[in-house]
C-alpha positions as CSV (number, residue, x, y, z in Angstrom):
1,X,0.0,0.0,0.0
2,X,1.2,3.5,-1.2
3,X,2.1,5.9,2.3
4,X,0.5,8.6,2.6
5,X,2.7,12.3,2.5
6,X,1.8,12.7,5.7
7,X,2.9,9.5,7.2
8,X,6.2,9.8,5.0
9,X,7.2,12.8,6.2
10,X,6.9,11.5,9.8
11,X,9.1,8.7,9.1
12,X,11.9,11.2,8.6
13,X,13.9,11.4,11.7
14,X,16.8,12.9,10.6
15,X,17.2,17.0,9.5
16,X,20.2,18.3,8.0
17,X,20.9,22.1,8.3
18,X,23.4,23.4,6.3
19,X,23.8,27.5,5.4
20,X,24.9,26.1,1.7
21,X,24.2,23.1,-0.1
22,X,26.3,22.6,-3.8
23,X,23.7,19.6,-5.1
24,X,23.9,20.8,-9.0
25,X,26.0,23.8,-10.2
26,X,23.1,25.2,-11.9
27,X,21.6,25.9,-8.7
28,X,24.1,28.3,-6.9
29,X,23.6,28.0,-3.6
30,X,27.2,26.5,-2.2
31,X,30.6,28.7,-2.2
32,X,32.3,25.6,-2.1
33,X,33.8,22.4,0.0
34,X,31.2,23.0,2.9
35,X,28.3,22.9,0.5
36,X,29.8,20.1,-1.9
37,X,30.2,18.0,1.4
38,X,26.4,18.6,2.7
39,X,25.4,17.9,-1.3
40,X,27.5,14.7,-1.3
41,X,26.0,14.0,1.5
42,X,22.9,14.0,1.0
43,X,23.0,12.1,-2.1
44,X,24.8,9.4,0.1
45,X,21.5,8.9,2.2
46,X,19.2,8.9,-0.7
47,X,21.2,5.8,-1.9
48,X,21.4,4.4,1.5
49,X,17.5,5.4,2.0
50,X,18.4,7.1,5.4
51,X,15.4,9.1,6.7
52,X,16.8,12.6,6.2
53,X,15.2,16.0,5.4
54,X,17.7,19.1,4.4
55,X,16.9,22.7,5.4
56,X,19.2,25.9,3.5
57,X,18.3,29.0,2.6
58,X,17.6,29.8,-1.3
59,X,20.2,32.6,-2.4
60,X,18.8,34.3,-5.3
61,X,22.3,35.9,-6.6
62,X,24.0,32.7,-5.8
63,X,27.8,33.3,-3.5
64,X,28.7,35.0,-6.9
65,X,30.1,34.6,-10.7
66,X,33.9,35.5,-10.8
67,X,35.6,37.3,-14.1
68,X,39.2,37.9,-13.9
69,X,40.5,40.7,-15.6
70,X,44.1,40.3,-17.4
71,X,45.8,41.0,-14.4
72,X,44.0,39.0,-12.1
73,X,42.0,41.4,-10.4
74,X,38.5,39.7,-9.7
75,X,35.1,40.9,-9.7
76,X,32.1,39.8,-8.4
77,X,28.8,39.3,-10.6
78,X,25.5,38.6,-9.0
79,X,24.4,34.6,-10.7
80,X,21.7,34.5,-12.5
81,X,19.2,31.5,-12.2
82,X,15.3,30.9,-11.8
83,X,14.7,28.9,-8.9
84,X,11.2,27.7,-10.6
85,X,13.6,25.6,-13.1
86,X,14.8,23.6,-10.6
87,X,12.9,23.6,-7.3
88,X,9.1,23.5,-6.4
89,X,7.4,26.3,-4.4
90,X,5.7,24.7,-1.3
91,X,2.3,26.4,-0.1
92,X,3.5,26.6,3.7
93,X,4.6,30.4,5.2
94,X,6.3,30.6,8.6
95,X,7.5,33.9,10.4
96,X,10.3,34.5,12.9
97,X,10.2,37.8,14.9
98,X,13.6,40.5,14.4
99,X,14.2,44.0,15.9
100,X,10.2,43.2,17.0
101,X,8.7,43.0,13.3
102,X,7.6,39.8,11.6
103,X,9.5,38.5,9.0
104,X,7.8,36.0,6.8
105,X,9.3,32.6,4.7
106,X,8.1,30.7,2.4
107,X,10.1,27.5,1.1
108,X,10.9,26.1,-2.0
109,X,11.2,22.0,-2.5
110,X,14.0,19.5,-4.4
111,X,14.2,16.2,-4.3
112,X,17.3,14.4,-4.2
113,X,16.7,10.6,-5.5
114,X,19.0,8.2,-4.9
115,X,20.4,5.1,-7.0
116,X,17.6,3.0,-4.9
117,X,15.0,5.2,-5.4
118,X,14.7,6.9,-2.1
119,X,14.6,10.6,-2.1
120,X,15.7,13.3,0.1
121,X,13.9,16.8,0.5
122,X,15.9,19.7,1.1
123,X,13.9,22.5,1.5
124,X,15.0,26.1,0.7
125,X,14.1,29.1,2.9
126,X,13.1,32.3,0.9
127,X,12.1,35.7,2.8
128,X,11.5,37.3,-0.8
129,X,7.8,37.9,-0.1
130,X,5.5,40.9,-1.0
131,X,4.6,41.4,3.2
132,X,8.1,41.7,4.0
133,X,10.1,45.0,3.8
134,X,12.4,45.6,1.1
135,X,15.2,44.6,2.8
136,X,14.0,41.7,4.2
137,X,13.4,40.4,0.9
138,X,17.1,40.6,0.0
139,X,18.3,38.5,3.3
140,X,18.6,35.4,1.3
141,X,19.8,37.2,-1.8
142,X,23.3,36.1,-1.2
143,X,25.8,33.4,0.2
144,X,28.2,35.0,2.9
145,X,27.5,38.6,1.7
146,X,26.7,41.7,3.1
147,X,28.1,42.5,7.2
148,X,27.7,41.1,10.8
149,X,24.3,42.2,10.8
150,X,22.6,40.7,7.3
151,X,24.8,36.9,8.1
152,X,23.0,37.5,11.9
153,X,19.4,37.0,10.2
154,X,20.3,34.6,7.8
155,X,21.0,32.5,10.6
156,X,18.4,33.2,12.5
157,X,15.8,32.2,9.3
158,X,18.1,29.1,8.8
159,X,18.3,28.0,12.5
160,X,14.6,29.2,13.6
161,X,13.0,29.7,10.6
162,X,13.9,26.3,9.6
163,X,12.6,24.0,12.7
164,X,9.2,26.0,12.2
165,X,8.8,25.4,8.3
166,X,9.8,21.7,9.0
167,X,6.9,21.6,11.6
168,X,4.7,23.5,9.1
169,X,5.4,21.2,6.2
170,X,4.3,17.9,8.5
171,X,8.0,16.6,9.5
172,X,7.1,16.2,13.3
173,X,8.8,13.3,14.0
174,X,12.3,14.0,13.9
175,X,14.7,12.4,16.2
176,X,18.0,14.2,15.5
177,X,18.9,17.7,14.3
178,X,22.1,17.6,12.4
179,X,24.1,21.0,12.7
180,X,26.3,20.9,10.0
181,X,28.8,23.8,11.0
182,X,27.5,26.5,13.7
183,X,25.8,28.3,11.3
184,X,22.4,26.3,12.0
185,X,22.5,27.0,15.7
186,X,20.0,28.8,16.4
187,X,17.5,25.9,15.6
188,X,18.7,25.0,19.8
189,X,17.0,28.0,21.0
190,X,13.8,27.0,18.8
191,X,13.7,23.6,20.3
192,X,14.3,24.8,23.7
193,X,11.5,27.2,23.4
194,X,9.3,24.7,22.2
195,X,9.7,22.5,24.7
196,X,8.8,25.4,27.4
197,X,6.0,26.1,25.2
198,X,4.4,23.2,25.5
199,X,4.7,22.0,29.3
200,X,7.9,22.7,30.6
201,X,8.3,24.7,33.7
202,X,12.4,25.3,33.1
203,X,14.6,25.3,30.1
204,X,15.2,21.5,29.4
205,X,18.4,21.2,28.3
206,X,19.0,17.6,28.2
207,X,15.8,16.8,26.1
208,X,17.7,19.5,23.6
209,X,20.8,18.2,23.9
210,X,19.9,14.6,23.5
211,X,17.9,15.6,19.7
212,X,21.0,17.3,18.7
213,X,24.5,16.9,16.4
214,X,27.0,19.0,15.4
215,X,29.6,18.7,13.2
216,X,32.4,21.6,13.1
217,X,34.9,22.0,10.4
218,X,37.0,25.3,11.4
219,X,39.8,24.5,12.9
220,X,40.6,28.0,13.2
221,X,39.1,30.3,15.9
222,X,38.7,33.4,13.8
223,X,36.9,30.8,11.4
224,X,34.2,30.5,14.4
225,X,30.6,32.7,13.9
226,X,30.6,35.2,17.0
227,X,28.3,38.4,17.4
228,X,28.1,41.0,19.2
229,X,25.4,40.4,22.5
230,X,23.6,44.3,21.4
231,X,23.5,42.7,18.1
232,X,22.0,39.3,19.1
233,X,19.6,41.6,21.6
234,X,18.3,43.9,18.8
235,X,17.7,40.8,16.6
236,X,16.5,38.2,18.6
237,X,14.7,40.2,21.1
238,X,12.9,38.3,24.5
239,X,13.3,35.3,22.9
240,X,15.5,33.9,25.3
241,X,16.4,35.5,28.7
242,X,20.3,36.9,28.0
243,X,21.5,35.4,31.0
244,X,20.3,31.8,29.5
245,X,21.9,32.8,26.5
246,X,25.4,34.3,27.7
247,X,25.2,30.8,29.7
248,X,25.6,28.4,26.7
249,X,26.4,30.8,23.9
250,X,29.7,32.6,25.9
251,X,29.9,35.5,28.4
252,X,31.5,38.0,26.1
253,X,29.8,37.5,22.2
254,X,27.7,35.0,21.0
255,X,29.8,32.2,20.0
256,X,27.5,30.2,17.1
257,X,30.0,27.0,18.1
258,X,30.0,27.3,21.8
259,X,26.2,27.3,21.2
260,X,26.0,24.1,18.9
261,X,28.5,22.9,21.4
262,X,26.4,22.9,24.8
263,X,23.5,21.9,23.6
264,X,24.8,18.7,21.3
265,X,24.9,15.2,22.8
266,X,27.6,14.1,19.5
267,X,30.1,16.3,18.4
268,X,32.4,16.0,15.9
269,X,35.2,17.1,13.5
270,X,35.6,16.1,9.8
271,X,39.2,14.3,10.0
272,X,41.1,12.6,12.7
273,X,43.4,15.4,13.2
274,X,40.4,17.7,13.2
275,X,39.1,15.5,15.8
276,X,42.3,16.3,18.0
277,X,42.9,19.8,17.2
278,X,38.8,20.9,17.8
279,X,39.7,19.2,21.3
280,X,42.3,21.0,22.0
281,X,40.3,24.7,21.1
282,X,37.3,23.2,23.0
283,X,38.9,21.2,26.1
284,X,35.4,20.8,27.7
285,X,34.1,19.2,25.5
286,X,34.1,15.2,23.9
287,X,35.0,15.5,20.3
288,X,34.8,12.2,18.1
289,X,35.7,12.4,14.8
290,X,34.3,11.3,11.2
291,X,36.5,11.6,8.5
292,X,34.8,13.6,5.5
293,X,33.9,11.8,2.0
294,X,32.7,12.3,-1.4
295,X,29.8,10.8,-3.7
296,X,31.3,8.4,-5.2
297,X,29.0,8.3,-8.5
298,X,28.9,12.1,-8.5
299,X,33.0,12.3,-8.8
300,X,33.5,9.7,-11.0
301,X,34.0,10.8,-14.5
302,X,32.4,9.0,-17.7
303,X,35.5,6.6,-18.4
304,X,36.1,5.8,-15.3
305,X,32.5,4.9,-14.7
306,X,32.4,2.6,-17.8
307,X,35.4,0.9,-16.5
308,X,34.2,0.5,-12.6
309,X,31.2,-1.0,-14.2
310,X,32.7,-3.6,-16.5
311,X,35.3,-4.8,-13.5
312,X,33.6,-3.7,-10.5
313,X,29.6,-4.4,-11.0
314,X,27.7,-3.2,-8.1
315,X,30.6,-0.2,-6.9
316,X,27.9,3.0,-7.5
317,X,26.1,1.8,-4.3
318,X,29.3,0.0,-3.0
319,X,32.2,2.2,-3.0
320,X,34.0,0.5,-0.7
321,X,34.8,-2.8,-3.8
322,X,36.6,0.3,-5.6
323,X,39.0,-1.6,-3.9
324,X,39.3,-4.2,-6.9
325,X,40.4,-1.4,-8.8
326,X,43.7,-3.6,-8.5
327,X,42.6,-6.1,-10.4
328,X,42.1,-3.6,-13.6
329,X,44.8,-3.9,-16.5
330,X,47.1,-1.3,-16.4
331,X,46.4,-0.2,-20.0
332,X,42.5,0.1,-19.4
333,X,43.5,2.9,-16.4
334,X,45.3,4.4,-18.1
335,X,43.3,4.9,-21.1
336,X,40.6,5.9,-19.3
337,X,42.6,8.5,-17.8
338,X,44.0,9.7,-21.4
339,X,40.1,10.8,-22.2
340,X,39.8,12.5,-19.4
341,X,43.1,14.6,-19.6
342,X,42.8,14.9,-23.6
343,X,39.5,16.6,-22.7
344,X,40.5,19.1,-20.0
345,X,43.2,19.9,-22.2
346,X,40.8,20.6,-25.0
347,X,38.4,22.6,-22.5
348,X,41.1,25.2,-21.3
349,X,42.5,25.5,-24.7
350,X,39.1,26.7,-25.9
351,X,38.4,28.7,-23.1
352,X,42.3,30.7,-22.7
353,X,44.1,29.6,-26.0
354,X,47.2,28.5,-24.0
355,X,48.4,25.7,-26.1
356,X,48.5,23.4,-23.3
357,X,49.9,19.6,-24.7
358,X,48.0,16.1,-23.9
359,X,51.8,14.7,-23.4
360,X,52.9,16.9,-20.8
361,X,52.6,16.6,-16.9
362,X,49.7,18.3,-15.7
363,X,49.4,19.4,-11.7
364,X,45.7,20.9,-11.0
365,X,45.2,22.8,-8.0
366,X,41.2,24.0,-7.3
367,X,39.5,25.7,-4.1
368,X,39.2,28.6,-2.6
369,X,41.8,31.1,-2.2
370,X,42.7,32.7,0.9
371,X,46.4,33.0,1.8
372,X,46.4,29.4,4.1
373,X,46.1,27.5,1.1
374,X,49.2,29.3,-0.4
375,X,48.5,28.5,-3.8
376,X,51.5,30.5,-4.5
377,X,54.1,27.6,-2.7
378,X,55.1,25.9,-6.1
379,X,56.3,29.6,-7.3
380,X,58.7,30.7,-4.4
381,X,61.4,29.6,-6.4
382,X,60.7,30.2,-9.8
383,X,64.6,29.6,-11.4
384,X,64.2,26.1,-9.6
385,X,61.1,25.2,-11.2
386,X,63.1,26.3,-14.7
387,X,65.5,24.0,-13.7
388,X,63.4,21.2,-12.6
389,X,61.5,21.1,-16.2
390,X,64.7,21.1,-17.5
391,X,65.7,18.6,-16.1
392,X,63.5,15.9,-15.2
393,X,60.6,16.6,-17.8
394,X,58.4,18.8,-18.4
395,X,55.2,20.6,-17.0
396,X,51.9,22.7,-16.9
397,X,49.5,24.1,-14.4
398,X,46.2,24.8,-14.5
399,X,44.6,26.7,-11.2
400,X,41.1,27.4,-10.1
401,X,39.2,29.0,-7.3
402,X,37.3,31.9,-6.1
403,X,38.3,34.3,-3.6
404,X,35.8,35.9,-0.7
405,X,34.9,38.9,-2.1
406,X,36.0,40.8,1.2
407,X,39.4,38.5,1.5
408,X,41.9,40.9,-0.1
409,X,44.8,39.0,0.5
410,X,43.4,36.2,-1.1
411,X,42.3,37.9,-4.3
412,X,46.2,39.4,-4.7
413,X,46.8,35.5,-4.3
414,X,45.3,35.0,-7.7
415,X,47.1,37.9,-9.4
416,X,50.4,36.4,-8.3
417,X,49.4,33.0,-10.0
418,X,49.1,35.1,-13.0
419,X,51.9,36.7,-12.8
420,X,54.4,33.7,-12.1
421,X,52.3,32.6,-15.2
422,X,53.8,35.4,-17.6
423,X,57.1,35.0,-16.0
424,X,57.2,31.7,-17.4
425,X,55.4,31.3,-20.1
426,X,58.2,30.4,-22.1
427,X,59.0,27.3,-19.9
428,X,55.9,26.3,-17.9
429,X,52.8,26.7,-19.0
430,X,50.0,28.1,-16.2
431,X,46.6,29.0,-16.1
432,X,44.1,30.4,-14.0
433,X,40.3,29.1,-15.0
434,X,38.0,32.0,-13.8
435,X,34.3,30.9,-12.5
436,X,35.3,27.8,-10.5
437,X,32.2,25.4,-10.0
438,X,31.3,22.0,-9.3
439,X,31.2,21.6,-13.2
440,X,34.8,22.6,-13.3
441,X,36.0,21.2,-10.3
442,X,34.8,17.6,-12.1
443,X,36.7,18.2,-15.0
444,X,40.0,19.3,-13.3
445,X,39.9,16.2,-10.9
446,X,39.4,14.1,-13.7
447,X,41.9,15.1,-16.1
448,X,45.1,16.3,-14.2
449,X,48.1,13.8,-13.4
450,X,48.5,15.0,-10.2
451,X,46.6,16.9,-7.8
452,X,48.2,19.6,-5.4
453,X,47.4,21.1,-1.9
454,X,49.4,23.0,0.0
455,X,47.4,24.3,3.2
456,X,49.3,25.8,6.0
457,X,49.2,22.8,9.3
458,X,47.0,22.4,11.0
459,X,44.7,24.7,9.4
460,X,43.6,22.1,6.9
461,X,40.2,20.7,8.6
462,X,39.6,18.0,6.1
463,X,39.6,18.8,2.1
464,X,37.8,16.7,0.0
465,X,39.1,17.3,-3.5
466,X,42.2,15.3,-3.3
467,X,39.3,12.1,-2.1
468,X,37.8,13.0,-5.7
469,X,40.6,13.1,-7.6
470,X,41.9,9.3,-6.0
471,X,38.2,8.1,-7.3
472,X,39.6,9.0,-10.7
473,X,43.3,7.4,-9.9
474,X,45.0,11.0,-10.1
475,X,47.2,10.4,-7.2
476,X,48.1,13.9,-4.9
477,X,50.8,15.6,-3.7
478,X,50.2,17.3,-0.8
479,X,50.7,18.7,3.3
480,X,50.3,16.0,5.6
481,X,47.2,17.5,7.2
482,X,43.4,16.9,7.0
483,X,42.6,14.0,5.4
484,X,45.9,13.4,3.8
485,X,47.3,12.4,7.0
486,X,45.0,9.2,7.0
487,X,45.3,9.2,3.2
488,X,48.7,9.5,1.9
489,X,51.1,6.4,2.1
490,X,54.1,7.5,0.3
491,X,55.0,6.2,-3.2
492,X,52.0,4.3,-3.3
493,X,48.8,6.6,-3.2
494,X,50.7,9.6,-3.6
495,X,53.9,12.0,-1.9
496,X,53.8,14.0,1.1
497,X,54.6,17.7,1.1
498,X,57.4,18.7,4.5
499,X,57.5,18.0,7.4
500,X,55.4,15.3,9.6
501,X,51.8,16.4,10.5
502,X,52.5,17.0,13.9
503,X,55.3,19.9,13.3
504,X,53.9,23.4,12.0
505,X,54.4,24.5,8.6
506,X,57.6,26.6,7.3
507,X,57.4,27.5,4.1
508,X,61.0,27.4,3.0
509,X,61.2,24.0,4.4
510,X,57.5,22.8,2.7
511,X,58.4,24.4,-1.3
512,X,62.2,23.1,-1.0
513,X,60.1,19.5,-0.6
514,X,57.9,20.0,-3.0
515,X,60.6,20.5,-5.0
516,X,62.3,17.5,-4.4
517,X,59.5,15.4,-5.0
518,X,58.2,17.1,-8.3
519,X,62.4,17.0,-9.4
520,X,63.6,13.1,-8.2
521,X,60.4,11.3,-7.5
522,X,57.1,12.3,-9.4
523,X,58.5,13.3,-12.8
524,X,60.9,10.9,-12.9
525,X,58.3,8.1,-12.1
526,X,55.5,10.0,-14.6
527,X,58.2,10.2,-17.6
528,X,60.4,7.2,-17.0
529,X,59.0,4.2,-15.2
530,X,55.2,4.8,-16.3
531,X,54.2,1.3,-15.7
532,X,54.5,2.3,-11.3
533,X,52.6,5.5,-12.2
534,X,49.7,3.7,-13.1
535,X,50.3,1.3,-10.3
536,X,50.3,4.4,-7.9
537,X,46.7,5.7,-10.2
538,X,45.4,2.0,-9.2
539,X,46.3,2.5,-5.2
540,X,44.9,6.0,-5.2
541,X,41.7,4.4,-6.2
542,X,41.9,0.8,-4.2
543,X,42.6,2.6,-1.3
544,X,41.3,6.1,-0.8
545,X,38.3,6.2,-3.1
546,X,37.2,2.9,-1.6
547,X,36.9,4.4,2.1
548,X,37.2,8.6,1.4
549,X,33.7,8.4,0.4
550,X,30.4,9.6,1.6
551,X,28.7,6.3,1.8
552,X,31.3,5.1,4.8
553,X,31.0,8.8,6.4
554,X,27.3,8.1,6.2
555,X,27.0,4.8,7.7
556,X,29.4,6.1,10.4
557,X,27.0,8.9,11.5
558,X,24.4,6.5,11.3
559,X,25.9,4.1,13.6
560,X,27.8,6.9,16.2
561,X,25.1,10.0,16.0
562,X,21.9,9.0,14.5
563,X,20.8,5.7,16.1
């Protein structure tokens, strides 16, 4: 017998919050990793049929388009898209009180449907309504724009906003709130409020804590939401007495992570290193740890899929028999691989008229720039890297990512990327792919040889991409922090970057290393001994892309946080 909506909807007993969600690029509601990673997933429980609903807010400009001028200076564009192409508008309004007016939401519906047949609902919060003021109707007109004040109300519609739509909509059976980052956090104070609402004579705490889970990913304090208390006041009004509030939210600002923090029975951080460095900035606290993933079937590109399929039948659903990718002939991977490259190659050529060559050794590096990363690392010596072409073969680069609009340092990162790419133009060939989107980021992960990060310890929560390129046998190169720590077994999924994980990061020491190993190791083993290249392509994928995937991260928070 068919279930009813209604009955379906209260066998959900998982919701996911996340402030961005990348599901399909044409819907531009991620800035990157944070919102690939909900995306992914998401996906992941739709193929594992878990009981999930998703709740984000619907930006109408997108985070923003990026053009590059010749220099490198970017500019921001607002995206335009038409939500009605993609999503469907639910009936059901909701309101959440700021600075004492009502501001009003409506929601918008997708359905993610999973390789069973199981779908997922995220639903998308929209304040752009005729009863609201004008600029309440632009609060969800951006990802991460505007100041303290606008990012203040977009949580409070996610976190608030969000618990009462799912209510509205019929999902009143859910079991566990899942906080992913402390941008959702405010959904505590809703719970807690409706729990006094109904019959409780004091602020129940426990019941709270015991519904909720929080995942963090900054391993950074700065990277930690924190407002001012006559900001919180104006905004949120009575809604909670401030001595409640300074109680689990901090004495001195409201601390968006303190607040997921007290009132979460599971806590934890993306990577096992994550796990031990969020301990150490929250001592109070028990952090686990569940190391991050990708969708398999999402990251996989066309040849690699029609080869997983021939050898490993039964791998879209069962990432973790990607571990037979051993048993694949060398000349298949490898030919696989060709199409993917030969394609890339063929894309950028198109798009920047570089001349790059199918033969030579191509490193992609892709994600968001902000100084940390220090995209710039390959280039500190830039007569070595003449040398080491010279030498042991040659290369190209091709570079992608957007920069905050607000993060100056990290936009002059991209103009120093282009201007190591005129200094050696006759040598190495670089390029710098404007617009970087989960369209792009596919490509590049598919068809480089090697994939590079070069984060600054231990500032590296997790990272995904290098997970995505290992689905597609590109091996990395990269700092031994985040994932990579778990990840990386020299010479045989890929090279380390410096020194061990548990030393910081100096960044003569780290490019004189990555020098080394792009000058005796990598191209020597690329040019000259290809047949252990594609024996290192085959671990990448037998090893990482069997467990870095979403499907194991899901079942693990399934099993730790859920049940």
């Amino acid at each position: 017998m068919e279930k009813t909506d209604n009955s379906e909807k209260q066998d959900r007993k998982i919701a996911y919050f996340s402030m961005e969600i990348g599901i399909d690029s044409r819907i531009p509601t991620y800035s990157g990793g944070l919102g690939v990673l909900a995306g992914d997933t998401i996906k992941s429980c739709a193929d594992l049929r878990v009981p999930m609903v998703a709740v984000t807010i619907l930006y109408e400009k997108g985070y923003f388009a990026q053009k590059l001028d010749p220099q490198g200076n970017q500019q921001e564009v607002p995206v335009k898209w038409n939500p009605k192409d993609f999503l469907k508008p639910l009936p059901n309004k909701v309101s959440v009180r700021i600075e004492n007016r009502t501001v009003a939401i409506q929601a918008w519906q997708y359905d993610v449907v999973g390789i069973t047949g199981h779908t997922v609902p995220i639903i998308f919060l929209d304040t752009d309504l005729k009863e609201n003021s004008e600029y309440d109707r632009g609060l969800n007109d951006y990802l991460y724009g505007g100041d303290q004040w606008y990012r203040l109300l977009q949580e409070i519609i996610l976190g608030i906003g969000g618990v009462r739509m799912l209510h509205s909509l019929g999902y009143t059976e859910i079991k566990k709130y899942h906080m992913n980052e402390g941008h959702a956090a405010f959904l505590t104070l809703e719970l807690l409020n409706e729990r006094k609402r109904k019959e409780e004579p004091v602020w129940d705490f426990e019941q709270v804590r015991e519904l909720c889970v929080f995942t963090t990913h900054t391993p950074v304090p700065a990277g930690h939401d924190k407002f001012p208390y006559d900001l919180a006041k104006r905004a949120l009004g009575d809604l909670l007495p401030f001595d409640v509030l300074k109680m689990l939210a901090g004495e001195d600002r409201l601390n968006m992570t303190l607040l997921a923090l007290n009132l979460s029975k599971y806590i934890n951080g993306v990577a096992k290193k994550h796990g031990e460095v969020s301990q150490s900035m929250f001592p109070g606290y028990q952090i686990e740890s569940i190391t991050n993933g990708v969708h398999s079937l999402t990251w996989v590109c066309d040849t690699f899929k029609g080869l997983y399929d021939k050898y490993i039948p039964g791998w879209r659903n069962d990432p973790f028999s990607l571990r037979y990718a051993l048993s694949i002939s060398k000349d298949e991977i490898w030919n696989a691989h060709q199409q993917a490259k030969n394609k890339l190659i063929d894309y950028v050529n198109k798009k920047t008229g570089f001349g790059m060559d199918y033969e030579t050794f191509t490193i992609g590096f892709a994600r968001r720039s902000t100084t940390y990363k220090r995209a710039d690392l390959v280039f500190s010596d830039i007569e070595r890297l003449k040398k080491i072409t010279e030498k042991a073969g040659k290369m190209q680069f091709i570079f992608s990512g957007k920069a905050h609009p607000q993060d100056w340092p990290g936009k002059e990162l991209i103009k120093k990327i282009i201007t190591a790419s005129g200094q050696l133009k006759d040598r190495i060939k670089i390029v710098y792919l404007e617009d970087y989107d989960m369209e792009l980021a596919k490509m590049l992960i598919c068809g480089a040889d090697l994939w590079l990060n070069t984060p600054r310890k231990p500032r590296e929560a997790s990272g995904t991409s290098g997970m995505k390129a290992a689905h597609n046998g590109v091996p990395s190169l990269s700092i031994l922090d985040g994932w990579w720590i778990e990840g990386c077994i020299e010479g045989i999924t890929g090279w380390a970057i410096g020194s061990p994980q548990d030393v910081e990061s100096n960044d003569q020491e780290d490019a004189s290393s990555l020098y080394d190993k792009l000058e005796f190791t990598i191209l020597r083993t690329f040019y000259i001994n290809r047949d252990n290249w594609i024996n290192i392509m085959r671990h990448a994928i037998a090893i990482n892309a069997s467990f870095f995937n979403t499907h194991r991260m899901v079942q693990q928070y399934v099993l730790n946080s859920y049940l």
